[in-house]
C-alpha positions in Angstrom: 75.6 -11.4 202.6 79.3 -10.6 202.3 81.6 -13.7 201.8 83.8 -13.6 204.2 87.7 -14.7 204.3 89.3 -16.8 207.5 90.6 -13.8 209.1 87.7 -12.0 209.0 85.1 -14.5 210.2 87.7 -15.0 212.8 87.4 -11.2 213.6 83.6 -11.5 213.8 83.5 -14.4 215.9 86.0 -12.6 218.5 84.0 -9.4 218.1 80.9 -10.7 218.7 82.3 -13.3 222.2 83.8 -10.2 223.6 80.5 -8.3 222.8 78.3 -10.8 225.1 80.3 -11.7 227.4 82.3 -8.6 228.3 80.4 -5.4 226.9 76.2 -6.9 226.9 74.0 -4.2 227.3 73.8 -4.3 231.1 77.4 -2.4 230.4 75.9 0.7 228.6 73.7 0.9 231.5 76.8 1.4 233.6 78.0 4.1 231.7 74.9 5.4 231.2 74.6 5.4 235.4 78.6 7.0 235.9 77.1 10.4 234.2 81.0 10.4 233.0 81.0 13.0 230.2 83.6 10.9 228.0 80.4 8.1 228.0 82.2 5.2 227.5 85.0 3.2 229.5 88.1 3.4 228.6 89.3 0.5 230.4 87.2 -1.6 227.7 88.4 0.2 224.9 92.0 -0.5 225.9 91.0 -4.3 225.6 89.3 -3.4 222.4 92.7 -1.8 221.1 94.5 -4.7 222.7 92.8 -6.9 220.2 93.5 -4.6 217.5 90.0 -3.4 216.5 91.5 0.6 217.0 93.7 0.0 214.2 91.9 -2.4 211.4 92.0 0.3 208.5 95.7 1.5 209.9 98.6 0.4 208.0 101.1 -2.6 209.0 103.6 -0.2 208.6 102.0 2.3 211.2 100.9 -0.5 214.0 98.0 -1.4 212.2 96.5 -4.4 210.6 95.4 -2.8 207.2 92.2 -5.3 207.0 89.8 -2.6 205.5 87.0 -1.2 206.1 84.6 -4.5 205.7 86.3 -5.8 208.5 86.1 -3.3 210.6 82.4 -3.3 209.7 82.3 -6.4 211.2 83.3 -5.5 214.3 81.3 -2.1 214.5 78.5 -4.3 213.9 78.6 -6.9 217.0 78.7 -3.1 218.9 76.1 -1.9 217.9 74.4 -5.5 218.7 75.4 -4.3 222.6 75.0 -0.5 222.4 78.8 -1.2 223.5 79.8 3.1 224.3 83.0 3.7 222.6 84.5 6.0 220.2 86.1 3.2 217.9 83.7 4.4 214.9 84.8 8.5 215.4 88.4 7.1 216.0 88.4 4.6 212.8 87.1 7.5 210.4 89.4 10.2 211.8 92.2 7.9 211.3 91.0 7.3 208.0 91.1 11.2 207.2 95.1 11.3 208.1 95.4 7.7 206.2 94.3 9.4 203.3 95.2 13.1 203.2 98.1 12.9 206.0 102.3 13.8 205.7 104.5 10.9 206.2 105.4 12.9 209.7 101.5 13.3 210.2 101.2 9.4 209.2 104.0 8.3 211.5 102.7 10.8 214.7 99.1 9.8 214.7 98.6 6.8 213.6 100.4 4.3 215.4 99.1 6.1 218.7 95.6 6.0 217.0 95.9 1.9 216.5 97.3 1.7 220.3 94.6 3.2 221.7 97.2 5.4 223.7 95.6 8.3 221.4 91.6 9.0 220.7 90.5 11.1 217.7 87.3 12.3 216.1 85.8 14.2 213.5 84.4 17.7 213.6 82.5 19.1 210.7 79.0 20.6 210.9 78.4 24.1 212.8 74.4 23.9 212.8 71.7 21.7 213.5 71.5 19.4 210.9 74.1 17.7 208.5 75.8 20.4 205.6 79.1 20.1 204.6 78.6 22.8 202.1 78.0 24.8 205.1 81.6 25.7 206.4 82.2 28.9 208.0 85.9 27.8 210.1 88.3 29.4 209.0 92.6 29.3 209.5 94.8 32.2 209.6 98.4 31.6 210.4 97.9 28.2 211.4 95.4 29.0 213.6 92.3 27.3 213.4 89.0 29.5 214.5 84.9 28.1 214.2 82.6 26.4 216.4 81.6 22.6 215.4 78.0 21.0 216.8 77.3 17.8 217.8 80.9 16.3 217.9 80.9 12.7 218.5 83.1 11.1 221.2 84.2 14.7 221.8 85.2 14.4 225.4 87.4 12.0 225.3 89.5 12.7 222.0 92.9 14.3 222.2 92.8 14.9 218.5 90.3 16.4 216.1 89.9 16.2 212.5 88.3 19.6 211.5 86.6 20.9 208.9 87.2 24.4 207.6 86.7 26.2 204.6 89.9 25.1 202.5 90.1 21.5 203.9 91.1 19.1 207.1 92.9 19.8 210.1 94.5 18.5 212.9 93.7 19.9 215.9 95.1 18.3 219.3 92.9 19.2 222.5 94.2 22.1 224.6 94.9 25.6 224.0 92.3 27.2 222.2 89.9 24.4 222.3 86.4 24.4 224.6 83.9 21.9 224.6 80.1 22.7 225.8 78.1 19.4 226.6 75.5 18.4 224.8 72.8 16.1 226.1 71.0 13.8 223.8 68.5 11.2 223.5 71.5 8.4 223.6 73.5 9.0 226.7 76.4 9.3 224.7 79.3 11.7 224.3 78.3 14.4 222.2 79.2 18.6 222.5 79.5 22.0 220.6 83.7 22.5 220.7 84.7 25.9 219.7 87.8 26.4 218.5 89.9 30.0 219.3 92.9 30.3 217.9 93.9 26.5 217.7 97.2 25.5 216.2 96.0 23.3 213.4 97.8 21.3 210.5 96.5 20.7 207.5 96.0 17.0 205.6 97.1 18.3 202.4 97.9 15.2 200.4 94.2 13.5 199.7 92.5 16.2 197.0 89.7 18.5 196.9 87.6 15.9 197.7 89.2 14.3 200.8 86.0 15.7 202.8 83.9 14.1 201.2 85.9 11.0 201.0 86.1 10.8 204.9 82.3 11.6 205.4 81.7 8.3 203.0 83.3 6.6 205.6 81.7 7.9 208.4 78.5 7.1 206.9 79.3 3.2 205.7 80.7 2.8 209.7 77.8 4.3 211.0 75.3 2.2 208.7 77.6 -0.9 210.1 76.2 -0.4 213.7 73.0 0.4 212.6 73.0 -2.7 211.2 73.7 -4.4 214.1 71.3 -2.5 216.3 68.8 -3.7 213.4 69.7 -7.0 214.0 69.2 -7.0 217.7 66.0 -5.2 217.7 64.9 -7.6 215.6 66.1 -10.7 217.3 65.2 -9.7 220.7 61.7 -8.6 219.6 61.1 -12.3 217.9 62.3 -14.2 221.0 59.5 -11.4 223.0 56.6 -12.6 220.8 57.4 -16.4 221.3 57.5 -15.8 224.9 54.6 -13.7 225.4 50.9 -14.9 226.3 48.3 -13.1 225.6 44.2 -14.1 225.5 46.1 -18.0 226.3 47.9 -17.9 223.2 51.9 -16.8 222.4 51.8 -13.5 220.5 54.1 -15.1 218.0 51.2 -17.5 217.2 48.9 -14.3 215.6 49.1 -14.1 211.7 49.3 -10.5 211.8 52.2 -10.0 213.8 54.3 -12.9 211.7 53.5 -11.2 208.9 55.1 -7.8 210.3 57.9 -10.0 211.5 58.6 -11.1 208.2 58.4 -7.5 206.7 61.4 -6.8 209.2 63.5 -10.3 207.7 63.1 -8.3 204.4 64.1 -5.1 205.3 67.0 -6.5 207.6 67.8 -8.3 204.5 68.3 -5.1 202.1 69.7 -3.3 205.1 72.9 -5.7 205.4 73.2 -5.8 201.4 73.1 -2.2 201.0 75.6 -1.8 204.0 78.0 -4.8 203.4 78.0 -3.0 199.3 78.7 0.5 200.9 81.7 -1.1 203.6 83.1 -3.3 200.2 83.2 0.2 197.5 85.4 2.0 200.0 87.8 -1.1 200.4 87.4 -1.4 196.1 88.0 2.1 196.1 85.2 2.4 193.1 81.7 4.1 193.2 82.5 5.3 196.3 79.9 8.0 197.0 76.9 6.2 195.7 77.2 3.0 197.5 78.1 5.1 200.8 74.9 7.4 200.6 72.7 4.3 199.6 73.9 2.4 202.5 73.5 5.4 204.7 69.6 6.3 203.6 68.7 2.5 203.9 70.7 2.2 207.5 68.6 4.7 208.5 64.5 4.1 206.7 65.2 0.1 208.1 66.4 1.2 211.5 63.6 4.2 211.8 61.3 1.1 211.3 63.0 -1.7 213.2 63.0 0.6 216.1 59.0 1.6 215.9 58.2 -1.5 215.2 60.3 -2.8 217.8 58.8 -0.7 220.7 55.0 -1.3 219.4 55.6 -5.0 219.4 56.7 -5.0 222.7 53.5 -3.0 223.9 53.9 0.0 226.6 56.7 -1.9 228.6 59.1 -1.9 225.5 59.5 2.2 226.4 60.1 1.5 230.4 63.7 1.3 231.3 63.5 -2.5 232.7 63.9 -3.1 228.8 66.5 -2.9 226.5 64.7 -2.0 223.2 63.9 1.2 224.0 68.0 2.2 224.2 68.2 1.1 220.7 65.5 3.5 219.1 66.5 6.3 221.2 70.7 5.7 219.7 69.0 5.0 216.4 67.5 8.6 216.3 70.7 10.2 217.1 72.5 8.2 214.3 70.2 8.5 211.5 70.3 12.5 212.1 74.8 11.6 211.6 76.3 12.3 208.4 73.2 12.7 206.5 69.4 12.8 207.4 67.3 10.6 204.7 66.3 13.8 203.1 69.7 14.9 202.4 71.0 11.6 201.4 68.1 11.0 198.9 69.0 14.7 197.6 72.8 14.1 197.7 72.0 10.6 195.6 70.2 12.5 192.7 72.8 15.1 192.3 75.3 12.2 192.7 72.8 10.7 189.4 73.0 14.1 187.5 69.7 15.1 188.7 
């Protein structure tokens, strides 16, 4: 476990009160119920920026708090605890694209308005089915940005996209020349296809050929973070089920068998939160990078693939009925381990990151 300094165990400790008494689960089911394409509510998310989570890896010098990105683990990670709906991870990582590849005037337009919360931005990058950044076909011509990007996150309600195109990122504001196309998934949550036609778009010239990649390491750590703390939940909610729950005149929790696959889940939770606390504490180092992002990515999602099955099957029948909560969890789990990197890809992207 990652040792922790005062201000961030204070940020923890806020993030995870606000989490259970403002934002429990019973709260996704409300959004869930609206059928409000944006999925989340913004009301909530303007306390969230309020208390400055919207702008933990922004500079001071641009309304932000500059904490990194283990902080803002942290709090990504009490969300996930909640299934809280809101695009702080899409809006963290986009802002961490213009933090490292914007202009000064790019720097100073976006990013205090990204910190406020008065401004929402995502990130737009694969055009097919599955997870290939090598796979670009968007193209810009004049400063106009043309291509069609799947599965956007938080796509509805973001007035600013960070796109993807053949020679690097761009900003793209919502508007002219931009069309989303709902998609439904598993989750309930915001996703859709957005084509883009024409779109003014500036480019983030200033962070290398490599910036791509350096924003979809950061996607992938924040990601892992609420995985984690869907893990946790799973995990914890399941336990308190078995201890609870008679069966034959004994408490489930009382069978040998099932404490021994309850303790096969402590160990897994265990290497989860060291592989994703490593992958949140490299970006902030700024060294080995890549590898500790993938690995915290491919174990975020073999743990939570298992934490979820598990989870249900523990729980019998009922854990898939919607009186429960743990069927929401495996259902957002699938979704995310499919973002930024399947296990297949990461465990291919790891070798050639190994010089296999």
């Amino acid at each position: 476990m990652a040792v922790l300094n005062e201000e961030q165990e204070m940020l923890r400790d806020m993030a995870r009160e606000w989490t259970v008494n403002e934002s429990p689960v019973t709260e996704f089911r409300k959004v869930r119920a609206s059928g409000e394409p944006e999925a989340f509510n913004r009301d909530a998310y303007a306390t969230m920026a309020q208390m400055g989570w919207a702008g933990v890896i922004i500079p001071e010098e641009h309304g932000g708090s500059d904490f990194g990105f283990l902080s803002a683990g942290l709090v990504v990670e009490e969300l996930g605890k909640t299934l809280t709906a809101s695009p702080l991870v899409m809006n963290t990582v986009a802002a961490s694209a213009i933090v490292l590849g914007g202009s000064d005037e790019q720097k100073a337009r976006w990013l205090p308005r990204l910190a406020s919360g008065e401004a929402i931005a995502t990130l737009a990058v694969d055009e097919g089915p599955s997870h290939d950044p090598a796979k670009i076909e968007t193209s810009v011509s004049d400063g106009k940005l043309s291509g069609t990007k799947a599965f956007v996150h938080e796509a509805h309600g973001a007035d600013l996209f960070v796109v993807a195109a053949k020679d690097g990122l761009y900003l793209v504001e919502k508007g002219d020349g931009v069309a989303l196309t709902t998609r439904k998934l598993t989750d309930q949550r915001s996703h859709a296809d957005v084509t883009f036609d024409g779109a003014a778009a500036e480019k983030l010239a200033n962070g290398g050929d490599n910036l791509l990649d350096d924003v979809l390491d950061r996607a992938r750590v924040l990601t892992a973070a609420e995985m984690l703390g869907m893990a946790q939940q799973v995990f914890d909610d399941t336990l308190d089920y078995l201890k609870q729950r008679v069966q034959f005149n004994q408490v489930l929790a009382s069978f040998q068998a099932l404490q021994h696959r309850m303790a096969d889940l402590f160990a897994d939770l265990a290497q989860m939160r060291s592989a994703v606390e490593a992958g949140l504490q490299a970006v902030d180092a700024g060294f080995g990078v890549a590898r500790a992002a993938t690995i915290a990515k491919a174990e975020a999602n073999r743990v939570m693939h298992t934490m979820a099955n598990e989870g249900i099957q523990l729980h019998g029948g009922i854990g898939m009925t919607d009186e429960y909560d743990v069927g929401f969890y495996l259902k957002r789990a699938r979704v995310l381990e499919q973002s930024f990197g399947s296990s297949s890809w990461l465990k291919d992207r790891f070798s050639k990151l190994s010089g296999y």
